[in-house]
MILOPA-678109 format. One record per residue (C-alpha): residue number from 0; chain; x, y, z. Coordinates in pm, 1 decimal, padded with zeros to 6 digits. Example, Ala and Ser with C-alpha at 12.3 -4.5 7.8 and 13.67 -1.06 7.14 Angstrom:
% residues 2
+-----+------+----------+----------+----------+
! pos ! unit !        X !        Y !        Z !
+-----+------+----------+----------+----------+
!   0 !    A !  01230.0 ! -00450.0 !  00780.0 !
!   1 !    A !  01367.0 ! -00106.0 !  00714.0 !
+-----+------+----------+----------+----------+
% end
This chain:
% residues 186
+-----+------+----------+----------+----------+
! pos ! unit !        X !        Y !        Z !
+-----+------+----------+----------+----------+
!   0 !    A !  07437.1 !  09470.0 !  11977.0 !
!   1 !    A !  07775.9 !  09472.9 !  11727.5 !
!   2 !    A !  07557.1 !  09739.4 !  11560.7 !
!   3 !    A !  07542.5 !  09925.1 !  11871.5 !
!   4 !    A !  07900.8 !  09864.3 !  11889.4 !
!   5 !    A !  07988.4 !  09992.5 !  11557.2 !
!   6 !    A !  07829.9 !  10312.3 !  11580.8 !
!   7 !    A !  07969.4 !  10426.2 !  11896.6 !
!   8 !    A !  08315.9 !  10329.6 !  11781.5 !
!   9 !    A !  08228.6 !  10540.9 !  11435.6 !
!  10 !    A !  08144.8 !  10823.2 !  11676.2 !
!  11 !    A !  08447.3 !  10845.0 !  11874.1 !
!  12 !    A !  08643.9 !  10791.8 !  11576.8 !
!  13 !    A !  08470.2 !  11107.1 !  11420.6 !
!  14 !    A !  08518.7 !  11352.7 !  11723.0 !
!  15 !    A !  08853.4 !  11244.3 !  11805.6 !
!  16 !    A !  08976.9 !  11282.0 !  11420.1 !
!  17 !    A !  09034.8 !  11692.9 !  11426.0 !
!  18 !    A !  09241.3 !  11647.4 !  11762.9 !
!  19 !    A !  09427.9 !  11352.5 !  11580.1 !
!  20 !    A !  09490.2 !  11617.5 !  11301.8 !
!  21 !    A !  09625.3 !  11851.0 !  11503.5 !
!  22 !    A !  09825.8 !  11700.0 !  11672.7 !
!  23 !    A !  10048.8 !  11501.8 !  11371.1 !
!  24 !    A !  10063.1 !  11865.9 !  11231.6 !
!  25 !    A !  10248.1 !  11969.3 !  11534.8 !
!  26 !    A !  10434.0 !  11680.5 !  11549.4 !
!  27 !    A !  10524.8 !  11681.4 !  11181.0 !
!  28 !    A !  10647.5 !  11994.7 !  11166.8 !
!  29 !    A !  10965.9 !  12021.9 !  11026.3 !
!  30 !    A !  10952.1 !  11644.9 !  10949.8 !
!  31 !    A !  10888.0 !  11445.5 !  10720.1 !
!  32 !    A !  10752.0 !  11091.6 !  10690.1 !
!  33 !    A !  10595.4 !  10876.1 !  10350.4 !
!  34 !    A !  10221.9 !  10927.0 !  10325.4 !
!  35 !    A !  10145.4 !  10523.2 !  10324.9 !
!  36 !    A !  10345.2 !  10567.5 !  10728.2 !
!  37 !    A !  10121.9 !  10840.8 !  10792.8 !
!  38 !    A !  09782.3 !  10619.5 !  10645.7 !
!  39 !    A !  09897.5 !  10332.6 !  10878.1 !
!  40 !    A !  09970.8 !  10543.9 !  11143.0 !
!  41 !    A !  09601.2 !  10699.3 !  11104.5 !
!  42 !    A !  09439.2 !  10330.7 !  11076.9 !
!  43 !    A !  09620.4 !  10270.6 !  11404.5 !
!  44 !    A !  09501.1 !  10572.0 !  11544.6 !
!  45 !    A !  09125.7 !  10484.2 !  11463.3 !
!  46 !    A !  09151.2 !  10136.8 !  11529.0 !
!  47 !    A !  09285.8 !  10224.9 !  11904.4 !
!  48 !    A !  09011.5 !  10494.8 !  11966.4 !
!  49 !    A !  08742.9 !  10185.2 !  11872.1 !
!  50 !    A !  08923.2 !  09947.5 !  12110.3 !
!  51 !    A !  08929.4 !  10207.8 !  12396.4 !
!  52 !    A !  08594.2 !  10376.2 !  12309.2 !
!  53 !    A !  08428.6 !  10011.7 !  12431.3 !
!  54 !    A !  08664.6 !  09892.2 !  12684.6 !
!  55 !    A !  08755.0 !  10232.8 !  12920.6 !
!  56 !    A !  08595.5 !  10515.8 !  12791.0 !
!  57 !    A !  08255.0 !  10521.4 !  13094.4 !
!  58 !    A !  07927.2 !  10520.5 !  12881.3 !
!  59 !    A !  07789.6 !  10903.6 !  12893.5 !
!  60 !    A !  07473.7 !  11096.5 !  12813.1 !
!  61 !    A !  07437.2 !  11511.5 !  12738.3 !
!  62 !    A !  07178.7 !  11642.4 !  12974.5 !
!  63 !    A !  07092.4 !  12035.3 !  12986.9 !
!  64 !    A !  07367.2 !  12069.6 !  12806.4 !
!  65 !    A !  07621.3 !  11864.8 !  13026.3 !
!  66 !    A !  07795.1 !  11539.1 !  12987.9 !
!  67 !    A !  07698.0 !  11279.8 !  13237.5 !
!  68 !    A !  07952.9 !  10975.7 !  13250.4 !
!  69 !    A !  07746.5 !  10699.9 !  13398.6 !
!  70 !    A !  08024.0 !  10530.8 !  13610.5 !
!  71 !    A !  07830.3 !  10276.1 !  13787.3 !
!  72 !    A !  07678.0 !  09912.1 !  13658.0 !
!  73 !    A !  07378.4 !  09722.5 !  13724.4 !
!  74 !    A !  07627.1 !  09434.6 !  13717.3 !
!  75 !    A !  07993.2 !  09424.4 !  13790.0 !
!  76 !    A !  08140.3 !  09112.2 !  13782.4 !
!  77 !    A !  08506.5 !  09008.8 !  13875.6 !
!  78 !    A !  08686.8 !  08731.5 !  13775.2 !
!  79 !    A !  09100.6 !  08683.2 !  13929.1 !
!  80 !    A !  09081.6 !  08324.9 !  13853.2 !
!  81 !    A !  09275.6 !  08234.0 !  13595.5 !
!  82 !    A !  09112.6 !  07986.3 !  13292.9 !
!  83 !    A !  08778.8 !  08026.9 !  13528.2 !
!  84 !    A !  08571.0 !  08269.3 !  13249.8 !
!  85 !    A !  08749.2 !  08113.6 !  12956.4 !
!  86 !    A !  08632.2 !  07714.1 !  13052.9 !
!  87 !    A !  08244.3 !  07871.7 !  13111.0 !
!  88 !    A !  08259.9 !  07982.1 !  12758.1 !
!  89 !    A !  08401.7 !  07666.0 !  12664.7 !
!  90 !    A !  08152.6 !  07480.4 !  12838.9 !
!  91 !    A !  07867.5 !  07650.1 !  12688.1 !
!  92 !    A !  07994.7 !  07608.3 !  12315.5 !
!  93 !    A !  07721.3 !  07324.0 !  12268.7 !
!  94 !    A !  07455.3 !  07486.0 !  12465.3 !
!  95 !    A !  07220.6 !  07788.5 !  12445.1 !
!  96 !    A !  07439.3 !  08023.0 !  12491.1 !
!  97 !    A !  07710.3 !  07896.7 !  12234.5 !
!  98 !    A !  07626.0 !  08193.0 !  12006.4 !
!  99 !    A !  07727.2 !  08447.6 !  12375.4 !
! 100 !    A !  08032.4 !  08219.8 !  12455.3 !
! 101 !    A !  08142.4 !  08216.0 !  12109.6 !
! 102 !    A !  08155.5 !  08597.9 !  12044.6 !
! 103 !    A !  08335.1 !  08649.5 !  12360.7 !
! 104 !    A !  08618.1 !  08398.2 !  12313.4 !
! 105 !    A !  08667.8 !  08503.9 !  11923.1 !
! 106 !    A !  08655.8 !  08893.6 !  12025.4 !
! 107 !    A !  08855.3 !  08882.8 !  12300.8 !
! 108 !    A !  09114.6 !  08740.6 !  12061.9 !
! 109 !    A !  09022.6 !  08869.2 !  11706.3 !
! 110 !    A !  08984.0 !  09241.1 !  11830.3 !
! 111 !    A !  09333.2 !  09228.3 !  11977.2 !
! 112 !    A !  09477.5 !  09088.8 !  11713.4 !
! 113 !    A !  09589.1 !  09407.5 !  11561.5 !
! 114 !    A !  09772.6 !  09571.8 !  11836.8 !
! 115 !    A !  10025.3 !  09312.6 !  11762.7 !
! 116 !    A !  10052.4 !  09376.2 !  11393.8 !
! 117 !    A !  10053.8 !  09797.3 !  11414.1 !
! 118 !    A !  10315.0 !  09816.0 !  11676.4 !
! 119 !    A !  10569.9 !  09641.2 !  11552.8 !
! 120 !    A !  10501.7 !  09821.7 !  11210.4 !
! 121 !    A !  10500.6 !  10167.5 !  11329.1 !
! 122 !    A !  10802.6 !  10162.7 !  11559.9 !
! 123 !    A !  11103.4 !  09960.2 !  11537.2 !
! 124 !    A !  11214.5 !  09950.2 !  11916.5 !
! 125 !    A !  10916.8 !  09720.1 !  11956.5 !
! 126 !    A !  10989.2 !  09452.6 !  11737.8 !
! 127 !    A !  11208.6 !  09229.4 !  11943.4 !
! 128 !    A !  11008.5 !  08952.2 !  12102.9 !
! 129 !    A !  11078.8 !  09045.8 !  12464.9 !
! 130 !    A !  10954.0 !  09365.9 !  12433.9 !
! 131 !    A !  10639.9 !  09234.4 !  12266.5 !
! 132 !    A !  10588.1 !  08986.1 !  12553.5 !
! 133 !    A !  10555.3 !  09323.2 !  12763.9 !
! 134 !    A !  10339.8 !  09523.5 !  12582.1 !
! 135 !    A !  10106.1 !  09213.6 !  12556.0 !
! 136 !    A !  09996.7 !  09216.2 !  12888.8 !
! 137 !    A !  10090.5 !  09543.8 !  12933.2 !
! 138 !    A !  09780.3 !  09690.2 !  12738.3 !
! 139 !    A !  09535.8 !  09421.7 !  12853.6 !
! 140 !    A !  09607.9 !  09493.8 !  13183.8 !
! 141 !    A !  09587.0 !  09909.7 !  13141.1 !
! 142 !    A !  09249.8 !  09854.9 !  13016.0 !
! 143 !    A !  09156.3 !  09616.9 !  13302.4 !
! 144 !    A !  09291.4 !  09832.7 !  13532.8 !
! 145 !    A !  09089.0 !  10081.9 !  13411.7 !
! 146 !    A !  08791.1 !  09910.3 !  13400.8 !
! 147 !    A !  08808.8 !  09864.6 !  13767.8 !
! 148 !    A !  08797.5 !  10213.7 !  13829.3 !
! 149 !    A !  08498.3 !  10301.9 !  13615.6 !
! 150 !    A !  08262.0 !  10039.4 !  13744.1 !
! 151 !    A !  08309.5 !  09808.7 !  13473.8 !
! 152 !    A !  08335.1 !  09392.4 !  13531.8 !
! 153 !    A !  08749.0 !  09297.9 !  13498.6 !
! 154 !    A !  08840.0 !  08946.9 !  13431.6 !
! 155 !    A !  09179.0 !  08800.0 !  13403.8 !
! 156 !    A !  09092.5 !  08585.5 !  13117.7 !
! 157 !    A !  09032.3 !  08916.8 !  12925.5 !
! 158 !    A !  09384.1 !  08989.0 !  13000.8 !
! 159 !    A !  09517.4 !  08623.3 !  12902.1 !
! 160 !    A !  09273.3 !  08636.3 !  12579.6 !
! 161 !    A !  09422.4 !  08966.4 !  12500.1 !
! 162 !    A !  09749.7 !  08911.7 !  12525.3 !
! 163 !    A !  09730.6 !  08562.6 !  12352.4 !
! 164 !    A !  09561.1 !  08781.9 !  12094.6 !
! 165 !    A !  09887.4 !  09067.0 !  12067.2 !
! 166 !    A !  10152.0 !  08763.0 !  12026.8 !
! 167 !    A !  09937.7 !  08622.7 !  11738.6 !
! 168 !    A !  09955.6 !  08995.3 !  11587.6 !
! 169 !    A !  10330.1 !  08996.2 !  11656.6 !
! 170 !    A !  10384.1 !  08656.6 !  11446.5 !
! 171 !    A !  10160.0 !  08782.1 !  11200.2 !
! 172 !    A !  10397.0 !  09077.1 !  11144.0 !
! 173 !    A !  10680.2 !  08864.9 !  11188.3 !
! 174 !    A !  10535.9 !  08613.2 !  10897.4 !
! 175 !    A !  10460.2 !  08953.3 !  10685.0 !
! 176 !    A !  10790.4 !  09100.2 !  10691.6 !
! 177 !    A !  10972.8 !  08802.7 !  10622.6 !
! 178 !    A !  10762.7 !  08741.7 !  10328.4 !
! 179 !    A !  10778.9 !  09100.2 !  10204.6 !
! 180 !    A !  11211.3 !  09053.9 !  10236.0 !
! 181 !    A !  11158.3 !  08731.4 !  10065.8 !
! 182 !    A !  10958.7 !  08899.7 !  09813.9 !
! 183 !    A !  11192.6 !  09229.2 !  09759.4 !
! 184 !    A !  11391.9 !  09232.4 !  09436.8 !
! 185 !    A !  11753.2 !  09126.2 !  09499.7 !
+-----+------+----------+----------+----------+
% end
């Protein structure tokens, strides 16, 4: 299944690279910016595509020639109780399904992780914690949102997860920049 995973986010990193390109050439015209800004701007970039190519983008297949976004599930499940996924999972970290419950706890959080760390590192306006607060639910509950509206199951815990996940990016940063001033030649 990650394998799955992996090579659909591989594939939407691939087609959506040219448009990338073009678009920082337009922007960068007439500006300019370091090249290791520009590499962790394009890590972003990919990393965000992966992230959205499994959460909102609908699964699709060509047919004759024409994309078919399947929109509908054989299963959508909601969840708007708070903690009410998140203890299941818990519960079933001894059982049969610990390997299930496991994966979806840790990605939840692990695969969020990083919106935390980029943001702050690619524009300064976001590096106060208030702001970071914001944009911690503020993405989590975009791609809920979305999720509604495409057929796919939305849970609240995914949002709490998520945004649990962001913060931990944000201190992560916080830890690396102080580190890398502590570090700096004086």
């Amino acid at each position: 299944m990650i394998h799955s995973f992996l090579l659909s986010m591989i594939a939407y990193c691939t087609v959506s690279f040219p448009i990338y390109c073009i678009l920082r050439m337009f922007y960068m015209k007439n500006k300019t910016r370091s090249a290791r800004r520009e590499l962790v701007m394009l890590l972003f970039f990919f990393y965000s595509i992966s992230i959205f190519s499994q959460t909102i983008i609908p699964s699709f297949q060509i047919s004759n020639g024409q994309i078919i976004f399947d929109t509908s599930s054989a299963y959508v499940r909601s969840n708007f109780t708070p903690l009410q996924t998140i203890m299941l999972y818990y519960d079933q970290l001894n059982g049969p399904l610990a390997n299930i419950a496991f994966y979806n706890l840790a990605g939840n959080i692990v695969l969020f992780i990083p919106f935390g760390f980029f943001i702050p590192l690619l524009w300064k306006k976001f590096r106060g914690w208030r702001i970071m607060h914001v944009v911690a639910f503020a993405i989590p509950l975009f791609i809920e949102g979305t999720q509604y509206f495409i057929g796919r199951s939305i849970d609240v815990d995914d949002v709490l997860l998520n945004a649990i996940a962001i913060v931990i990016g944000f201190v992560l940063f916080k830890i690396f920049r102080r580190l890398r001033k502590m570090s700096a030649p004086k």
